[in-house]
C-alpha positions as CSV (number, residue, x, y, z in Angstrom):
1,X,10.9,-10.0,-49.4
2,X,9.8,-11.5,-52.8
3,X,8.8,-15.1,-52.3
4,X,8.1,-16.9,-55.4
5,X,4.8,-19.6,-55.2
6,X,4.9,-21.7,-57.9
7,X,1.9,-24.1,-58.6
8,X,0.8,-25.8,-61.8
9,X,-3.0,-24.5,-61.5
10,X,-3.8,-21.2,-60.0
11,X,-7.7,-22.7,-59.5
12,X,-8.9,-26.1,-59.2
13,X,-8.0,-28.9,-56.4
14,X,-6.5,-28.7,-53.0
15,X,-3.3,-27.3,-53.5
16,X,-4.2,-24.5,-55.6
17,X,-6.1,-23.3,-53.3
18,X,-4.1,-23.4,-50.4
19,X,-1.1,-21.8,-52.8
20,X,-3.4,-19.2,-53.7
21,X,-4.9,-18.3,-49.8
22,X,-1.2,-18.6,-49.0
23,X,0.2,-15.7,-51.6
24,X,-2.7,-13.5,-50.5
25,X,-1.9,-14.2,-47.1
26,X,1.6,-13.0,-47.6
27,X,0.8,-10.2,-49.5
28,X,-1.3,-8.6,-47.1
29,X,1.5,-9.5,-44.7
30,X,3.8,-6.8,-46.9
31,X,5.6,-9.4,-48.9
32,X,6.1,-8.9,-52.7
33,X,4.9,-12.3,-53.2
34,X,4.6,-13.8,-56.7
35,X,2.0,-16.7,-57.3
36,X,3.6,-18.2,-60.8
37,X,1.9,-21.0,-62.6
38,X,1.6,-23.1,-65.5
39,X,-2.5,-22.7,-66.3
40,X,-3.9,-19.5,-65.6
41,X,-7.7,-19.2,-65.4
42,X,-8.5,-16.6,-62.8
43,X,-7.6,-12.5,-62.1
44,X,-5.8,-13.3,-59.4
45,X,-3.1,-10.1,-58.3
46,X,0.2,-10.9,-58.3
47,X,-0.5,-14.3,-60.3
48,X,1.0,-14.6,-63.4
49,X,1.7,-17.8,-65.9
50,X,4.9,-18.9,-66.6
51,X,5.1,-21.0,-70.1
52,X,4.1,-19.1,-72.9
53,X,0.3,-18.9,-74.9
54,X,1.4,-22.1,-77.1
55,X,2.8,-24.2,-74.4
56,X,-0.7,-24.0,-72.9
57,X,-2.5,-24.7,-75.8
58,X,-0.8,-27.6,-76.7
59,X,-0.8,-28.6,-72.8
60,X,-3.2,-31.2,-72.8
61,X,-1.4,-32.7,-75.9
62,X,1.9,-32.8,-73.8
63,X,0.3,-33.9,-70.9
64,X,-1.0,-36.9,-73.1
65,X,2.3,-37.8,-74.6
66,X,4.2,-38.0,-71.0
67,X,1.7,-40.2,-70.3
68,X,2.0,-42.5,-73.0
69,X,4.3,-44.9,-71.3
70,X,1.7,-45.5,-68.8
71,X,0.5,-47.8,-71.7
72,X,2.9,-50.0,-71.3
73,X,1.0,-51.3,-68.1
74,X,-2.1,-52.7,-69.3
75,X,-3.3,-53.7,-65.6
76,X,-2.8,-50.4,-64.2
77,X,-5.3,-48.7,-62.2
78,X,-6.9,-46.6,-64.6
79,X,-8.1,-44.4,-61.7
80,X,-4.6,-43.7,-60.6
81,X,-3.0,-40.1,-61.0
82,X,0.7,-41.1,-61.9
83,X,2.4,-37.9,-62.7
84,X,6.0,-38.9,-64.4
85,X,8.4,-35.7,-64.7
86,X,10.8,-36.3,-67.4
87,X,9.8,-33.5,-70.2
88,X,12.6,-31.0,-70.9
89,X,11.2,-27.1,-69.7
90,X,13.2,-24.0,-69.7
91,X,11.0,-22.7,-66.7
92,X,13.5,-22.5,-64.3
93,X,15.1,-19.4,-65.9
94,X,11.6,-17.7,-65.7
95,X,11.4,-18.5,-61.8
96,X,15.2,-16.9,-61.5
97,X,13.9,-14.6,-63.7
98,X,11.5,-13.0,-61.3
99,X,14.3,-12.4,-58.6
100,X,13.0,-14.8,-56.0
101,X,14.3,-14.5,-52.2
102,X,12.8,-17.5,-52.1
103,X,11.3,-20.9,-54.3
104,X,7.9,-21.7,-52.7
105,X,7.3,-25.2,-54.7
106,X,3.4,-26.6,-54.1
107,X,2.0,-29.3,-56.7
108,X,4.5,-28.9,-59.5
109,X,3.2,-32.0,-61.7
110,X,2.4,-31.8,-65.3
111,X,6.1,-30.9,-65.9
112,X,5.5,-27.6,-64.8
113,X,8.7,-27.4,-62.8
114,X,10.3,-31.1,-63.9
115,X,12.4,-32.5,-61.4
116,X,16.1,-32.0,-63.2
117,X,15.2,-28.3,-62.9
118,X,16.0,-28.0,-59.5
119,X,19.3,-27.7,-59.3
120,X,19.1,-24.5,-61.1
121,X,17.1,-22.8,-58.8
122,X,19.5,-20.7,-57.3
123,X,17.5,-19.2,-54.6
124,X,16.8,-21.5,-51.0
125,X,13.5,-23.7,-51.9
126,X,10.8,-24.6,-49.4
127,X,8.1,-27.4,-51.1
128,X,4.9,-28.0,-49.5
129,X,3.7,-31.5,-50.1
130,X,0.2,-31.7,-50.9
131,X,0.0,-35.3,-51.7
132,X,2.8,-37.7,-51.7
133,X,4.3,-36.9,-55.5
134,X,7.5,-35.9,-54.5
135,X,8.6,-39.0,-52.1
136,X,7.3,-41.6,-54.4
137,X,8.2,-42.6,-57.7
138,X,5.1,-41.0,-59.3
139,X,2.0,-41.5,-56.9
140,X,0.0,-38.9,-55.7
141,X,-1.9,-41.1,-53.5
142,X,0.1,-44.5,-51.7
143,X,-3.4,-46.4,-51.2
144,X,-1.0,-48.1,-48.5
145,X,1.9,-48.9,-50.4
146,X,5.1,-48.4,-48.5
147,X,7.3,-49.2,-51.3
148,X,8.3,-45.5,-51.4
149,X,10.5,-46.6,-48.1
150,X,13.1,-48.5,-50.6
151,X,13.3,-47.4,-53.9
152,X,9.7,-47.8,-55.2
153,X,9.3,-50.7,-58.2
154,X,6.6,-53.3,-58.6
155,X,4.4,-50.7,-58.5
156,X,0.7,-51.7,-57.4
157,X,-0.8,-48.8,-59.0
158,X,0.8,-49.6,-62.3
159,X,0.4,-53.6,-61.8
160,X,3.8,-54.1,-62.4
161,X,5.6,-57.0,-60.9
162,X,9.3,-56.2,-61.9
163,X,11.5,-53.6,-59.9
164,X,12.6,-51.8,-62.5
165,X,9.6,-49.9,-63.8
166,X,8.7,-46.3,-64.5
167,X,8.0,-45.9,-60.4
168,X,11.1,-47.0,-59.9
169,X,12.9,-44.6,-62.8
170,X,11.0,-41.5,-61.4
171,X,12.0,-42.8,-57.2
172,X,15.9,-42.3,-59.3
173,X,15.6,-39.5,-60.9
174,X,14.1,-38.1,-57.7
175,X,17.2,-39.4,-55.4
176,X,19.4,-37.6,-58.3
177,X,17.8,-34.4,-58.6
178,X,17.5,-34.0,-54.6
179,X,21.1,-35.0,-53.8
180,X,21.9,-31.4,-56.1
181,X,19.9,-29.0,-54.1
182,X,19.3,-27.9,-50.3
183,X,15.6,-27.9,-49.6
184,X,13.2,-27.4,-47.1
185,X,10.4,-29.8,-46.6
186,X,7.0,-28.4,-45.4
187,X,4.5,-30.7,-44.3
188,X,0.7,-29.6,-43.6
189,X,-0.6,-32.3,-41.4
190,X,1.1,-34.6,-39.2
191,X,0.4,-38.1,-41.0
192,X,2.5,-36.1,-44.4
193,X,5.5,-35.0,-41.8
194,X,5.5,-39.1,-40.8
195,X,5.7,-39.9,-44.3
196,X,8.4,-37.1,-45.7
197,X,10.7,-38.2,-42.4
198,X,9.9,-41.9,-43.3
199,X,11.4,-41.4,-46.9
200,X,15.1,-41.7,-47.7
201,X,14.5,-39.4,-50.0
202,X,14.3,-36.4,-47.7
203,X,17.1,-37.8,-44.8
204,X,19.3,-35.1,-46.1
205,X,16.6,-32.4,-45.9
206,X,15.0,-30.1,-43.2
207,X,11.2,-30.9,-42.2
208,X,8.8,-29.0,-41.0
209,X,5.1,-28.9,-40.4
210,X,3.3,-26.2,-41.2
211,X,-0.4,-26.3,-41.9
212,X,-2.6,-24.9,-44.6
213,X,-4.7,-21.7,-43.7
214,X,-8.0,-20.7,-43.9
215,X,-9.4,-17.0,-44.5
216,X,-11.4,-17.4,-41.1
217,X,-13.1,-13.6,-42.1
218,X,-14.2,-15.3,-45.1
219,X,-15.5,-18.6,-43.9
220,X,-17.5,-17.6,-40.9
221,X,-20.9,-18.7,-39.5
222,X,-23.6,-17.2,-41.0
223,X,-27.9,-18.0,-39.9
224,X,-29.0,-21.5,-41.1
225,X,-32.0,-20.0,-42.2
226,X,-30.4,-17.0,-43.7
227,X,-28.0,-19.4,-45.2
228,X,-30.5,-21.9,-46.5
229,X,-32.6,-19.2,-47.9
230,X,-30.5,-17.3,-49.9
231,X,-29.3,-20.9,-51.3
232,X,-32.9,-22.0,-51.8
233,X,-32.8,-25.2,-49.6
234,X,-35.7,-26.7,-47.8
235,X,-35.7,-25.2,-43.8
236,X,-37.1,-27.8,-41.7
237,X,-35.1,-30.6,-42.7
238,X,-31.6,-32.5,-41.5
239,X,-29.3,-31.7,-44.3
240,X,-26.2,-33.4,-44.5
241,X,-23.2,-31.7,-47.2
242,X,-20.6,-33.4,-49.2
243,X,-18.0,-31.4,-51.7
244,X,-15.3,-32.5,-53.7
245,X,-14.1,-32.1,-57.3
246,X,-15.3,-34.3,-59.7
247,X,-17.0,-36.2,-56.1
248,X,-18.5,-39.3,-58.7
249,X,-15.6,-40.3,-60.9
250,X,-12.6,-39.6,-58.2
251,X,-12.8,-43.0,-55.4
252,X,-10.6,-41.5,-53.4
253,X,-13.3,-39.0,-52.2
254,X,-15.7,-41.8,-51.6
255,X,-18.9,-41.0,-52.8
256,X,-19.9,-44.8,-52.3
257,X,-19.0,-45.0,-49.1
258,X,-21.1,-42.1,-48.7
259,X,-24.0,-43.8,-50.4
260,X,-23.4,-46.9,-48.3
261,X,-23.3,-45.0,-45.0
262,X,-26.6,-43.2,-45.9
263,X,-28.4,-46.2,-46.4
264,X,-26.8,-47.6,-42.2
265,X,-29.1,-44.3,-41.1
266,X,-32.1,-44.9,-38.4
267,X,-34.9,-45.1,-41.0
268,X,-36.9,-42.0,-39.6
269,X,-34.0,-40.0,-40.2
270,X,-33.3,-41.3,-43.9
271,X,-36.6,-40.8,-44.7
272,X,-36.4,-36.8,-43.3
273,X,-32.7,-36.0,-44.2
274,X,-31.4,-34.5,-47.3
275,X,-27.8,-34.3,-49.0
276,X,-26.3,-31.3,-50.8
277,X,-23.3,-32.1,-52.9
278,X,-21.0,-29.2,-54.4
279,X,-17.8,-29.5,-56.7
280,X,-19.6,-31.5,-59.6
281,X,-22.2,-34.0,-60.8
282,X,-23.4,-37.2,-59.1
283,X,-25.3,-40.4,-60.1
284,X,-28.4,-39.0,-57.9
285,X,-29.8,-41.7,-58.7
286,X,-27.5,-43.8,-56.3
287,X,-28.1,-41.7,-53.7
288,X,-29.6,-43.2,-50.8
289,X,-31.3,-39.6,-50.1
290,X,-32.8,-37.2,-51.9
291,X,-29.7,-35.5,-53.6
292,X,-29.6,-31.2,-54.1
293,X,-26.6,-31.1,-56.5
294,X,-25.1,-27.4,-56.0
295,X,-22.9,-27.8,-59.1
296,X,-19.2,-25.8,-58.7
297,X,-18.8,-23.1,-56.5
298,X,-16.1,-20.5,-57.5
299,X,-16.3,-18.4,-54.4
300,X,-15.4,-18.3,-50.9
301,X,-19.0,-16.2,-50.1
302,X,-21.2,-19.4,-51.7
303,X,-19.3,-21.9,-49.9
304,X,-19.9,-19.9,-46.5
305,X,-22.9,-20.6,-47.4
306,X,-23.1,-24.1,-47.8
307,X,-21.5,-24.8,-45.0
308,X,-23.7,-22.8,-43.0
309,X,-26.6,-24.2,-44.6
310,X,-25.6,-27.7,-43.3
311,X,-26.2,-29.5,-40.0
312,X,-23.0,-31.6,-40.7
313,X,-20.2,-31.4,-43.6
314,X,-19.5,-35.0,-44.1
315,X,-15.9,-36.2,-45.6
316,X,-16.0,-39.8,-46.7
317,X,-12.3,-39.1,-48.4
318,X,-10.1,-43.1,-48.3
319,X,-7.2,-40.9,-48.1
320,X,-6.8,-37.2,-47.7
321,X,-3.3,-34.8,-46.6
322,X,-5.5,-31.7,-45.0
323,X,-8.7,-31.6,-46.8
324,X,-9.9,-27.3,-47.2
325,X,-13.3,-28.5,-47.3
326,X,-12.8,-29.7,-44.0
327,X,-11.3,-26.7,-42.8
328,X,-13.9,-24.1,-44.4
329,X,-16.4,-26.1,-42.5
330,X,-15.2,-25.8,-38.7
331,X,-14.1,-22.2,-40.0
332,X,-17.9,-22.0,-40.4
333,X,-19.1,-23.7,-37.3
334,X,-20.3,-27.2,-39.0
335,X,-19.5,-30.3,-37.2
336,X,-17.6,-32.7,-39.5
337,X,-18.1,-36.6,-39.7
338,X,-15.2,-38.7,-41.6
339,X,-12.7,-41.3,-41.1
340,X,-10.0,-41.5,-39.2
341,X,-7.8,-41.6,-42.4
342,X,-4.4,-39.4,-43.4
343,X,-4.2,-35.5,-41.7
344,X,-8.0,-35.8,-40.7
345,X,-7.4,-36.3,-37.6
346,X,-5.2,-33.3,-36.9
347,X,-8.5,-31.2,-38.2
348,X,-11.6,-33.0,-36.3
349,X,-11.7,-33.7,-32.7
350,X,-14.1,-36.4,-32.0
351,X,-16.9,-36.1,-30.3
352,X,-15.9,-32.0,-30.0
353,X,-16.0,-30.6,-33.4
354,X,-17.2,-33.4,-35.4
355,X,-17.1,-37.3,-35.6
356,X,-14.3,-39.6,-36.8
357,X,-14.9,-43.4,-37.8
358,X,-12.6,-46.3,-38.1
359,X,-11.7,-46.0,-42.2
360,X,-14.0,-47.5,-44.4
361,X,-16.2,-48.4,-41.5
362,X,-19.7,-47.1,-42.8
363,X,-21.7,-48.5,-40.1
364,X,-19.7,-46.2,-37.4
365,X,-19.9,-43.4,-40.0
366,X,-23.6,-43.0,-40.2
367,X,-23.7,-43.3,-36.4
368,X,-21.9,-40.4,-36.2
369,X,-23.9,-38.9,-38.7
370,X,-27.2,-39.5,-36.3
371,X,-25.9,-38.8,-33.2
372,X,-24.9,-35.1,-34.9
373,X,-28.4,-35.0,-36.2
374,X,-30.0,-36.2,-33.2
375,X,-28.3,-34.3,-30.7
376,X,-30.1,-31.6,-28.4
377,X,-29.6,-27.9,-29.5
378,X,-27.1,-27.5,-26.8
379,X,-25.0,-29.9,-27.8
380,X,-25.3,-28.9,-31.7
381,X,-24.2,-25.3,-30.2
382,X,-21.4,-26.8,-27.9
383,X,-20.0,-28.6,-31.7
384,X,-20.2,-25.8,-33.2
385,X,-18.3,-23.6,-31.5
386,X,-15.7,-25.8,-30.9
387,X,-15.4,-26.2,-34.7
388,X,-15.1,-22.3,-34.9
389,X,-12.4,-22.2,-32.2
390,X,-10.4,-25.0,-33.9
391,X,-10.3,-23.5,-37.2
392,X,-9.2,-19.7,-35.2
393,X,-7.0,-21.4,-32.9
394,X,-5.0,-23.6,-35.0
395,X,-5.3,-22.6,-38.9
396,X,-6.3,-18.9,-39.4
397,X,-4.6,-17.5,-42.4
398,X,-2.9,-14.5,-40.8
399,X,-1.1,-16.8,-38.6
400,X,-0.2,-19.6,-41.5
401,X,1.3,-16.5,-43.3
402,X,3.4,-15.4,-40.5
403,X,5.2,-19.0,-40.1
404,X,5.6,-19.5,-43.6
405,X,7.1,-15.7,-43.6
406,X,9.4,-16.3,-40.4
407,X,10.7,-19.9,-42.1
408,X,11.3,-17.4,-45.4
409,X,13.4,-15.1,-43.0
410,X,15.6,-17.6,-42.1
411,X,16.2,-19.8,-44.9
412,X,17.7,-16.1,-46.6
413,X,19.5,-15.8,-43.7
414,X,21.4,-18.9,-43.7
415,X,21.7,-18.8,-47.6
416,X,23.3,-15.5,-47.4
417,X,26.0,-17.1,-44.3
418,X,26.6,-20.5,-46.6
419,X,27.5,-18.3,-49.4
């Protein structure tokens, strides 16, 4: 069976990576599975880029002018990520091209697989919804906004106040290009499968739930001290972790609320503790602690690492689908501490694995913080191992592999018997 992947990165954020542990997953399974993108930066077998050497070089050029109606909304949140889909691309014939059993769409924005290209993907299609792009009119992240439920217009995010504005032009050509094909829905955490049934978007579609995987061989616990040596970072101290790309310019990850929370710790623990941040540069300055920035980490064995390194992986995300930094952590037997916000919940069990707070509430987020910290070595064991089992139990790649690869079975099967 050949499954075709499709993602516009092949490395960097979420979804690539959960596309990429997913096509390795497969393949070991004995699939011929293809991992096509748009950008291709890594050696990754099987992976190949679908546009041509000129279409990404003038990429970030094209990526500018799509954007350029965005300019027409002065008070929009320049923060945002609003991905419109409208540029023509003949990609779909290189997808066919590749002699798919099966369309595996993950996070398709930039144009990489525009939404009137659907329709001429011939083989069944399964999309995985890494953020909430494809039941909104151009959101990746709703910040609370349930206009998505009818139709999308006056779009906070683009601080527009008329219905008819480029949310509610992409939310149409959406309902268009959706109403052509028969797809299957895949959602990775419980608060996305609310979401995607919540949309009338996807009434007419099936939906599942299916979670991201983890390489639970790679992203196992390894000594503290070991761990902490080999990364160079003081022994005898609490040390908290945070990672995210770009963790100081993105305020969805919530680096202040991070910096706030530090501050609500028991002084003779803020003036012990330490915080390693990974995935890119912070204002250390801000930072309520002493900060160790670790910079990018390009591979699983350095984020083992980490994680190991750490008494407690902290997620201060505002919203989040199922975060992989999250998983790699229980994977590695760190305790967790973050809100109670999006698919979080489905990954941390409070008060067995880690800590969840009420969102935004940093008070209750540093005292989960302490009572980690403070806990007796039994207890810190008893966490621990729980986060292991939860990240075996529920989220192993093998097993991730085998539902995706059992759904694949028998969308062919029922493709074959409606044709």
């Amino acid at each position: 069976m050949r499954p075709v992947l499709c993602n516009t990165l092949d490395c960097g954020g979420g979804a690539a990576i959960a596309a990429r542990r997913l096509h390795r997953g497969l393949r070991q399974l004995g699939d011929d599975s293809v991992f096509a993108v748009m950008q291709q930066s890594g050696d990754i077998p099987g992976c190949l880029a679908l546009t041509s050497r000129l279409r990404r070089t003038l990429q970030p050029f094209f990526r500018q002018g799509e954007r350029l109606p965005l300019l027409l909304y002065p008070k929009r949140d320049r923060n945002v990520l609003f991905s419109p889909s409208w540029r023509p691309s003949g990609v779909h014939r290189d997808i066919m091209g590749l002699r798919p059993d099966v369309v595996h769409l993950h996070w398709i924005a930039d144009s990489f697989v525009p939404l009137h290209s659907l329709a001429r993907l011939t083989a069944p299609i399964v999309w995985t919804l890494h953020d909430t792009w494809a039941l909104t009119g151009g959101c990746h992240i709703l910040k609370g906004c349930e206009f998505y439920r009818q139709g999308c217009g006056r779009c906070p995010e683009l601080g527009s106040r008329t219905g008819m504005d480029m949310s509610s032009l992409g939310y149409s050509l959406r309902e268009a290009a959706y109403k052509k094909v028969r797809m299957t829905i895949v959602a990775p955490s419980r608060h996305m499968e609310v979401l995607a049934k919540a949309s009338p978007l996807f009434q007419n579609h099936q939906i599942v739930r299916i979670p991201n995987g983890v390489d639970t061989e790679r992203f196992r616990p390894i000594d503290k001290h070991v761990a902490r040596h080999i990364l160079q970072l003081p022994q005898d101290v609490p040390l908290l972790v945070f990672g995210a790309v770009a963790p100081g310019r993105d305020p969805n990850k919530g680096f202040d609320l991070l910096c706030d929370a530090l501050r609500e710790l028991p002084m003779p623990l803020r003036g012990r503790a330490q915080c390693a941040v990974f995935g890119g540069s912070i204002a250390a300055s801000e930072t309520p602690l002493p900060a160790i920035e670790l910079g990018r980490l390009h591979d699983d064995v350095s984020l083992a690492l980490v994680y190991s390194a750490a008494d407690v992986f902290i997620c201060p995300s505002r919203e989040e689908n199922l975060p992989n930094t999250i998983m790699e952590s229980l994977a590695c037997g760190t305790p967790v501490v973050a809100f109670r916000t999006g698919g979080i919940p489905d990954l941390v069990d409070d008060e067995e694995n880690g800590m969840l707070a009420p969102c935004y509430d940093v008070k209750a987020l540093a005292e989960g913080i302490t009572k980690i910290l403070l806990s007796s070595v039994d207890q810190k064991q008893r966490l621990s191992c729980a986060a292991r089992q939860k990240a075996v139990d529920e989220y192993a790649l093998p097993d991730i592999a085998r539902r995706y690869h059992d759904l694949y079975l028998t969308l062919i099967a029922d493709s074959q018997h409606f044709h």
